[in-house]
C-alpha positions, 0 to 999 in steps of 0.5 A, spaced: 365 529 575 363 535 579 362 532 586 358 537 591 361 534 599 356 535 604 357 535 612 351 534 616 349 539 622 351 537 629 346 538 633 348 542 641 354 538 645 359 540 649 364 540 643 359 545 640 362 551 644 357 556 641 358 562 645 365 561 645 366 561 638 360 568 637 366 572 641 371 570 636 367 571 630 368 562 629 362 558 626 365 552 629 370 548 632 374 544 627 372 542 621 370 536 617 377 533 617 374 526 614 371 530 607 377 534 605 381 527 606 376 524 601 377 530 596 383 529 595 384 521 594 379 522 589 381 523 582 383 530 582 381 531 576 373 532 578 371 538 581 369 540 588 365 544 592 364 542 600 358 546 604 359 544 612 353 545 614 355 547 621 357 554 616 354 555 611 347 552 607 346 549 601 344 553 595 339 552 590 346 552 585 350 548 588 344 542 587 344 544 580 352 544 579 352 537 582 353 531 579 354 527 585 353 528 591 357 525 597 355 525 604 360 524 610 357 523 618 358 520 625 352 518 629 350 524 632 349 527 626 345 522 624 338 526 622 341 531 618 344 526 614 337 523 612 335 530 611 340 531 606 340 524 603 333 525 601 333 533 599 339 530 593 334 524 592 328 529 590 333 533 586 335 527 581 341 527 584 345 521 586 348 520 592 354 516 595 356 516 603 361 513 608 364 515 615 363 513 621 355 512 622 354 509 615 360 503 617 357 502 624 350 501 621 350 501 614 343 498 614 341 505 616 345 508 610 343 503 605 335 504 607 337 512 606 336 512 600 343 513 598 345 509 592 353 508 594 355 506 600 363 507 601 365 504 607 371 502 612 376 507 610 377 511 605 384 509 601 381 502 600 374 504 599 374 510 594 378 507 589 372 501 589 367 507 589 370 511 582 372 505 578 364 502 578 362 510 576 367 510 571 365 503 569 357 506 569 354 503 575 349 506 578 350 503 586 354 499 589 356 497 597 364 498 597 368 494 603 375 493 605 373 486 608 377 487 614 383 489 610 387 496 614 391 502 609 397 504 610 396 512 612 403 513 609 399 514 602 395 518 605 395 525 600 394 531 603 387 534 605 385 539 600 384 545 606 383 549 600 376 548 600 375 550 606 372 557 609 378 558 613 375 564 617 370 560 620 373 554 624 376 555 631 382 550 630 385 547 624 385 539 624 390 534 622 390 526 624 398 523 624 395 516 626 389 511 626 387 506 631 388 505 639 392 499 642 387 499 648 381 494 649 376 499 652 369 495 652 365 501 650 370 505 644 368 504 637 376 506 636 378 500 635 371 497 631 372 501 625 381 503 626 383 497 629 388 495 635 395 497 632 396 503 631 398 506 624 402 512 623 404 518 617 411 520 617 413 526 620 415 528 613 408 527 611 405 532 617 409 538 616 408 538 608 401 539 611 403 544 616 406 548 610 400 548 606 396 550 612 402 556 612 401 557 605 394 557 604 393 563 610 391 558 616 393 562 623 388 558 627 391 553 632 391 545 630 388 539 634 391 533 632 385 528 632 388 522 633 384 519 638 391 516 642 396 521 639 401 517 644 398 509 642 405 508 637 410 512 642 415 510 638 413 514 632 410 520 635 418 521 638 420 520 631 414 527 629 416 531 634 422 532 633 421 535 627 415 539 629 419 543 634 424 544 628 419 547 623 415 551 629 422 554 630 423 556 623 416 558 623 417 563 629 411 559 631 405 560 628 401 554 631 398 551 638 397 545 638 392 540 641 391 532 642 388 526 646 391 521 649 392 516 653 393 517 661 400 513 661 403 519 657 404 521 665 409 516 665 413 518 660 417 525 662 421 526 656 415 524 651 411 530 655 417 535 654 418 533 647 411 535 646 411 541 650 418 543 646 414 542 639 408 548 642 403 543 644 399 546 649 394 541 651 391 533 651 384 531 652 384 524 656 379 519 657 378 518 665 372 515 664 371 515 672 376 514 678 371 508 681 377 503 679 372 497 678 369 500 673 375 501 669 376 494 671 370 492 669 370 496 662 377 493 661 380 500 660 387 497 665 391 502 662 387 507 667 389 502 673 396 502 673 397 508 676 393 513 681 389 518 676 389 524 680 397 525 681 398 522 673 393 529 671 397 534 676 404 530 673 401 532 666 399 539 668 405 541 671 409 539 665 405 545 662 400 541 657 393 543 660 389 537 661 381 536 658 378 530 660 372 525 659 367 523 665 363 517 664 357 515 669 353 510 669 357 502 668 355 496 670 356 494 677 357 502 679 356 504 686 351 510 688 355 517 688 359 515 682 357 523 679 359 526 686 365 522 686 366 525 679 365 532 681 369 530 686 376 528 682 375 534 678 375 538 683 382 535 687 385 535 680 381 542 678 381 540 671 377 546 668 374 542 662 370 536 663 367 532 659 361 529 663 356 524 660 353 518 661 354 511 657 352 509 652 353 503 648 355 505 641 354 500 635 358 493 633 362 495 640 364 489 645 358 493 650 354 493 645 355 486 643 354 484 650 349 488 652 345 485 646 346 477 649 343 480 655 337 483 652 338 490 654 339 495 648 333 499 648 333 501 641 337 496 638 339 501 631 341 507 635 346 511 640 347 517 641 354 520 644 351 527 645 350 529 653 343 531 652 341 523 652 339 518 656 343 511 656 341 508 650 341 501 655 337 498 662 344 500 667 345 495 672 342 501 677 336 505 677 336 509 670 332 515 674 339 514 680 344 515 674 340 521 671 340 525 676 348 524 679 350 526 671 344 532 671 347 535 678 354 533 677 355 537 670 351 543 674 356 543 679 361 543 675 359 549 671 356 553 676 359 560 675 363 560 682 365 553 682 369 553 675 373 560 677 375 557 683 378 551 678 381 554 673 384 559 678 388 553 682 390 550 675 392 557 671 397 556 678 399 550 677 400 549 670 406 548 668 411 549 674 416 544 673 418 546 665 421 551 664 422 550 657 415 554 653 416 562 654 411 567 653 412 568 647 410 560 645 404 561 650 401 567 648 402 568 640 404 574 637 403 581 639 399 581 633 395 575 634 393 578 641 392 585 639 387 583 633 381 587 632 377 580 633 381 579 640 379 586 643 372 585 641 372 578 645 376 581 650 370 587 650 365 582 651 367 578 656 369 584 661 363 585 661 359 579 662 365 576 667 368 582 669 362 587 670 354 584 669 355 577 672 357 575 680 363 572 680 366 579 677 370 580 683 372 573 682 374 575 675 379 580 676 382 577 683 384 571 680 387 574 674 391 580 676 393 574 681 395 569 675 399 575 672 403 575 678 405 569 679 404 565 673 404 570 667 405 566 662 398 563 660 394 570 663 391 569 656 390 562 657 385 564 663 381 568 659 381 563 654 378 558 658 373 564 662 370 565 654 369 557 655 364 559 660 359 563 655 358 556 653 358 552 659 353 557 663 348 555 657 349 548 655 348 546 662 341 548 663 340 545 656 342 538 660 338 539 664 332 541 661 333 534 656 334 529 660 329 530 666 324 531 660 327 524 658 326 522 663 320 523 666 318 520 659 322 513 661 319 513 668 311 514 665 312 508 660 316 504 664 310 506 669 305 503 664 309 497 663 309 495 669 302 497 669 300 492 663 304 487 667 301 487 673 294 487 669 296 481 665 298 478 672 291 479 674 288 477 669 291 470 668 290 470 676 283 469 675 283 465 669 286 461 674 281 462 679 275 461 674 278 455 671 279 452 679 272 453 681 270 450 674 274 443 676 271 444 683 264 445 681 265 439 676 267 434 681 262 436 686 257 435 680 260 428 679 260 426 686 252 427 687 250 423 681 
């Protein structure tokens, strides 16, 4: 069976870091971790071909070559997912689908067009899928009825499909599933509360197979709570330090993680020890009765900022997610967001506003009230609207989200923060060296780094206003905590994306906007003259009844 593997174009996000990447010549960030999987749980004797849309295109050949083709995609993707579906259909193709969208929504998936739908996870499902193609079906809904797979069975994902130039980083995932309750994740809906882990010997055979096939990109462990099963995390930790150390250190590493990993030291110097450099955390927003509210207790326990500067002076660089618009929210919550950001200069912050994202425990709720605006979709996207009616002015919510992230990208702003964080950074550990830190005299001195190197001095340090900026803080950083010089640039780089992306949220929600404000106008409109009419219906009919018994009255 030949089979043609198909990754959908994400449209621009704040992940999608275009600009940053075009300085070191990458296509994209990561790549389609969930795809390589299914290629190597199915039977390896068919043959593959992966086209990553966010990469490369689809040639006429590649078509012609396929026997099946199957298509992997998250919600956002969802339009070029459709797209692809229906270029295979007109080709003779026959189409099989799964991942995240097509298991929240599979009456979308199933009205694609597609003809077999793998959904739930792959161990289980797959395996369903190749043995009805085996027996000549020509479609099928293939489900795991609620049952979760070991991921101990997981084989390896064939990396070597991969274009390895094209990604910034290179991902791994050691476990499924969060142990927490949050109201607006779908972590939990498709991957469950108890979280399931690999063994650390499992892990490395993937890192020896990154080091085999050439792969020299950092690695992002996209655990969505890398720390939810602690125990086993120290059990993986260990030998990550252990292979790095053979290795002479040949990778960063990168993961999310819950907040409450500020409350273990020893877990955070381990994770230190094995070379990872930083952690992406759900914040969501420093209003305690939302995070209440959203059941998201484990952000409560403890004050948020001195859990951040905890994290950050054990030197694990933190990025954090921000959400605007929860129920029962106050005015000011995206100035109070800023705010947070600022105190704890925290120099990549996810901003975006909620949405209720489907089959959640939100979107569950939400639905009971009548306030889902469209009930098929959600957008995780920040150039979105909320897909819901808030319990505030939707125009209130848009415009702190629209001012908050400008302040946070405004030019001057974000050098001052990630100039007070490079000097924060790490403090309290002694444990990683330059060495760890910076990469090898040879990474940093490659061609593709100079040329990175080139761009950004002249943008940053020469073209743009905050040149002066630029130059103090980084000579200042060389002097008083030289050991991430490089991590600075890396994050001014990050700028090249921002500055861009910032004018593109703008620019689509206050035109979203003003297109929510015109209809909800003409609704309202409509109302008020439905209300009118029947006003004078009733007028009419009373005049009637008056003009009757009058009638009556003089007979």
């Amino acid at each position: 069976m030949r089979a043609l593997l198909i990754y959908p174009i994400f449209p621009k996000s704040f992940w999608s870091f275009e600009k940053a990447l075009e300085l070191v010549n990458r296509k994209a960030l990561l790549p389609p971790l969930g795809l390589i999987t299914v290629a190597a749980i199915l039977p390896q004797t068919w043959e593959f071909r992966m086209v990553d849309r966010n990469v490369g295109e689809i040639i006429e050949a590649d078509w012609d070559w396929a026997e099946i083709v199957i298509l992997s995609a998250m919600i956002v993707q969802k339009e070029d997912f459709l797209a692809q579906i229906q270029a295979a259909k007109q080709r003779g193709k026959r189409v099989a689908v799964g991942g995240p969208y097509p298991t929240a929504l599979p009456g979308e998936a199933e009205a694609s067009g597609a003809d077999f739908l793998i959904l739930d996870e792959g161990e289980i499902t797959l395996p369903m899928f190749v043995a009805a193609v085996e027996q000549g079906e020509t479609s099928g809904i293939f489900r795991a009825n609620g049952e979760r797979p070991s991921v101990e069975l997981t084989p390896i994902p064939r990396f070597d499909l991969l274009d390895k130039t094209a990604y910034d980083l290179m991902a791994l995932q050691f476990s499924r599933g969060c142990p927490f309750q949050c109201e607006f994740c779908d972590i939990i809906v498709l991957y469950g509360r108890k979280p399931r882990t690999k063994t650390p010997e499992q892990l490395i055979a993937e890192l020896d197979r990154l080091l085999e096939l050439g792969f020299d990109q950092g690695v992002f462990l996209v655990d969505d709570n890398f720390i939810g099963n602690k125990r086993n995390v120290k059990l993986l930790l260990p030998a990550i330090k252990a292979w790095s150390q053979r290795h002479n250190y040949p990778f960063r590493f990168l993961t999310e993680a819950s907040i409450d990993l500020a409350q273990d030291p020893e877990l955070m110097d381990m994770m230190v020890e094995a070379n990872f450099h930083a952690v992406f955390l759900g914040i969501e927003t420093p209003d305690e009765a939302s995070l209440t509210l959203t059941r998201k207790f484990q952000n409560t326990r403890d004050s948020l900022s001195e859990s951040v500067n905890s994290i950050t002076r054990k030197g694990l660089r933190v990025m954090a997610g921000f959400i605007v618009g929860f129920d029962g929210e106050k005015s000011g919550a995206g100035d109070r967001i800023v705010q947070f950001v600022e105190k704890t200069a925290i120099p990549t912050a996810m901003f975006s506003m909620l949405q209720a994202l489907p089959d959640t425990a939100l979107w569950h709720r939400l639905q009971k009230e009548g306030r889902l605006l469209e009930q098929t979709t959600a957008n995780i996207n920040q150039t979105t609207l909320m897909n819901f009616i808030p319990t505030r002015p939707m125009e209130e919510i848009a415009r702190e989200y629209v001012d908050g992230f400008w302040q946070l990208y405004d030019s001057h702003q974000f050098l001052d923060r990630i100039y007070r964080y490079y000097l924060m950074l790490g403090t309290e550990s002694p444990i990683r060296d330059a060495k760890k830190s910076a990469g090898s005299v040879g990474q940093v001195l490659s061609w593709t780094t100079v040329r990175a190197l080139s761009i950004l001095v002249w943008r940053q340090g020469i073209k743009r206003s905050t040149r002066l900026k630029f130059w103090i803080y980084l000579f200042r950083i060389m002097g008083q905590n030289p050991k991430f010089w490089v991590d600075y640039l890396k994050i001014c780089g990050h700028f090249e994306h921002f500055s861009e992306y910032r004018q593109l949220v703008r620019d689509n929600i206050e035109t979203q906007l003003a297109e929510f404000l015109e209809q909800q106008s003409r609704l309202q409109s409509a109302s008020i003259g439905i209300t009118e009419v029947k006003a004078n219906e009733v007028k009419a009919n009373d005049v009637t009844v008056k003009e009757v018994t009058v009638s009556e009255s003089a007979a």
